[in-house]
N, C-alpha and C positions, 0 to 999 in steps of 0.2 A: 642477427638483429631481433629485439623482442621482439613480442606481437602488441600492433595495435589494439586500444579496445576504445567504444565510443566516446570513453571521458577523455582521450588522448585528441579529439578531434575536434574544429572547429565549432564552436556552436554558431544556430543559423539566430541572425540578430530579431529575428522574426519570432523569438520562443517565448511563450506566455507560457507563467508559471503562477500559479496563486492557492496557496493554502487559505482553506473557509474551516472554523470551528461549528460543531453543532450547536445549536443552542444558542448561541450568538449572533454568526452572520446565516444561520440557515435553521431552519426549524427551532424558529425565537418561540418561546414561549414554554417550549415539550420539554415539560420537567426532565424526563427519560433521556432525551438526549443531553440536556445539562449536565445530570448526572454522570451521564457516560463518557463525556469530554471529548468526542470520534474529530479527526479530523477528515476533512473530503480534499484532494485534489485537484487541480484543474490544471491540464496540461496542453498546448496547444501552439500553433502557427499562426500569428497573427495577421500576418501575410494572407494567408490561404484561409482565416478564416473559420478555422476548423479545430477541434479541441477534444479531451476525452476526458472525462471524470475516472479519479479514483476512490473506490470505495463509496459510490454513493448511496446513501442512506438515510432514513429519518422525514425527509422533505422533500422527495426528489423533483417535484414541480417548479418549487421556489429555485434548485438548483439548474435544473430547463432554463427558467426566467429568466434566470442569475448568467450565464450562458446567453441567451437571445438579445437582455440589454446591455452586453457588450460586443455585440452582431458577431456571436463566433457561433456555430454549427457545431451540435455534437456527431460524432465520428465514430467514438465507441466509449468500451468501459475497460478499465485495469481493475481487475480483483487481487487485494493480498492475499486471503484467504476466506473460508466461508462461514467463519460467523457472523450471525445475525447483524449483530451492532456493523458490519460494515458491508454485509450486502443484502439486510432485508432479513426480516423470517421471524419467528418466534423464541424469547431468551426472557428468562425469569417473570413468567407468566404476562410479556409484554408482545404485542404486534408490531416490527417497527416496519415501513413501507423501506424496498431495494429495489434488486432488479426487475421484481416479474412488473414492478409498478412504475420501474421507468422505461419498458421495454413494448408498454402501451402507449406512453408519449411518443418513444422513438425507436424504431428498428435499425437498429446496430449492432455489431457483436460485441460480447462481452469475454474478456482475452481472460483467462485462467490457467493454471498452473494443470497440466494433463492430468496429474495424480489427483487433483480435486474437482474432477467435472460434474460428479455423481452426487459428489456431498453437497456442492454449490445448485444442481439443482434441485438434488431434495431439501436443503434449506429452505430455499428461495420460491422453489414453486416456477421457474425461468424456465423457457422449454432449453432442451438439452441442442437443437438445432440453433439457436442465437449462442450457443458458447463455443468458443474457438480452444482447443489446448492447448499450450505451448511447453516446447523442453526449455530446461536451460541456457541462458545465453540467447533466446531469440530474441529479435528485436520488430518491435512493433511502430509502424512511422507515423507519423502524425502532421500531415502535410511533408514540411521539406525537417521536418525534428524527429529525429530517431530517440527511442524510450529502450535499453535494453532491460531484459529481464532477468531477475537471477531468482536460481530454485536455492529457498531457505528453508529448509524444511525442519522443524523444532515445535514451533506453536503449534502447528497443526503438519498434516504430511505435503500438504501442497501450497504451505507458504513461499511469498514471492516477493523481491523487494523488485524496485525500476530505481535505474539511474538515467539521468536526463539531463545535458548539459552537466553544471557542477552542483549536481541533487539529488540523493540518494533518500527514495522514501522505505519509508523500512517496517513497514503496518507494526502489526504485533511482535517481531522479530525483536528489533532490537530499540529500547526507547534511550530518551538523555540519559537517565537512569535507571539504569536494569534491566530487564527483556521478559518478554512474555512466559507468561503460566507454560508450564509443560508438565501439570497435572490433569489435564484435561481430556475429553478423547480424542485419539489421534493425535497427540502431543506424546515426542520422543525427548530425554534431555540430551542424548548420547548426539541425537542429530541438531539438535541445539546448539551443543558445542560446536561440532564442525562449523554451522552455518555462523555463527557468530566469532571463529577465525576466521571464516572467511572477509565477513565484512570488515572485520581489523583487518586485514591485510588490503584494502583498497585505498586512494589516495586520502591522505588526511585531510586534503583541501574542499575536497568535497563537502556538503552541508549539510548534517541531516536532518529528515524531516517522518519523527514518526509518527504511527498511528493513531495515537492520544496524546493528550495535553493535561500530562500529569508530570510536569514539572514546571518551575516559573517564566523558564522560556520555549516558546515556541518550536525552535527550532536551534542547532547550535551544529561548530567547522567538525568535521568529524575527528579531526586530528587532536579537539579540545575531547570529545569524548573517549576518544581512546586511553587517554592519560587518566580519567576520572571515573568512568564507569567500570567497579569492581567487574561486571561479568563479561569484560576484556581484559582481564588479569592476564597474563603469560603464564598459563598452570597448564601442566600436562593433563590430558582427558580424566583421569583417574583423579589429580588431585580438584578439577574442575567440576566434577560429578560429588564429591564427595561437598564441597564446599556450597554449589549451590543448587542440586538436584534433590528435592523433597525438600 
């Protein structure tokens, strides 16, 4: 008998899910983040109350707010990875407010990928005692809603997408169209590839939802992405490096 994994299992009817755009619904007005198109997640147990942001960034007060006048309780944080634009720090001579500035509002942990605990706190400025590491495949619960994790490592060495219910956030990994820079530092393409068969090979039913909103929709079935987005191509690693590494 296969193995089960958390998309094979009921979801609890109680899962709050909602995608916020920067610049729109959270830190209106900052040129920076309009520019930058970041999305934030919110993930949570409506039931219980309780909820966790992904990647938050830019505003993290107005996202507190955003949180408290829909009476849910933050719990913790999901980091994809540790660039500024999505968990705080300094990027193209700009300041943008993350962890260390939402971790004064509220003491919670912040779940990161083990390989990038060092880089997310010298980003960030976070003390390294509010960050949790996680391996591959752990799952992080969110009242009675389990968030698994997966290590993608490509954009940076400790990128991480969550699946949650039928939602697959995918930060810098993999967007509606094309995937993340992996000319950066700590960006491999070689591990890019792997991690992005990987994510093709997961159900197509699922919905994805990535890190920016640089396409005209929001979010789209992953089974519609895999047919359209060239850097899911079926290429052997070598002709897949060769096509779209540099």
């Amino acid at each position: 008998m296969p193995a089960r994994h958390i998309y094979d299992e009921p979801v609890p009817e109680t899962m709050f899910f909602r995608q916020l755009l920067a610049g729109q619904e959270f830190a209106v007005g900052d040129q920076f983040a309009t520019t930058m198109r970041n999305h934030v997640y919110v993930i949570g147990d409506a039931g219980a109350a309780e909820a966790v942001l992904v990647d938050p960034a830019y505003d993290v007060g107005a996202l507190v707010t955003w949180l408290q006048a829909r009476g849910l309780r933050l719990v913790g944080v999901l980091a994809t990875h540790y660039h500024a634009d999505h968990v705080g720090g300094e990027i193209f001579g700009e300041h943008i407010e993350g962890l260390a500035d939402l971790l004064e509002l509220a003491d919670v942990p912040v779940h990161v990928q083990k390989d990038e605990l060092a880089w997310v706190a010298e980003m960030t400025g976070a003390p390294v005692s509010s960050l949790v590491g996680h391996h591959d495949d752990d799952v992080v619960q969110v009242g009675s809603v389990p968030v698994r994790l997966l290590h993608t490592p490509g954009h940076t060495p400790g990128s991480q997408c969550f699946i949650v219910g039928d939602n697959l956030v995918s930060g810098d990994t993999l967007f509606l169209e094309g995937c993340g820079r992996t000319d950066l530092p700590g960006a491999d393409p070689g591990d890019m590839y792997t991690s992005l068969q990987r994510l093709a090979s997961l159900p197509g039913r699922l919905t994805l939802w990535p890190g920016h909103h640089y396409s005209p929709a929001a979010s789209a079935p992953l089974d519609g992405v895999k047919r359209t987005n060239p850097v899911l191509a079926r290429l052997d690693r070598d002709h897949w490096l060769r096509r779209f590494s540099g």
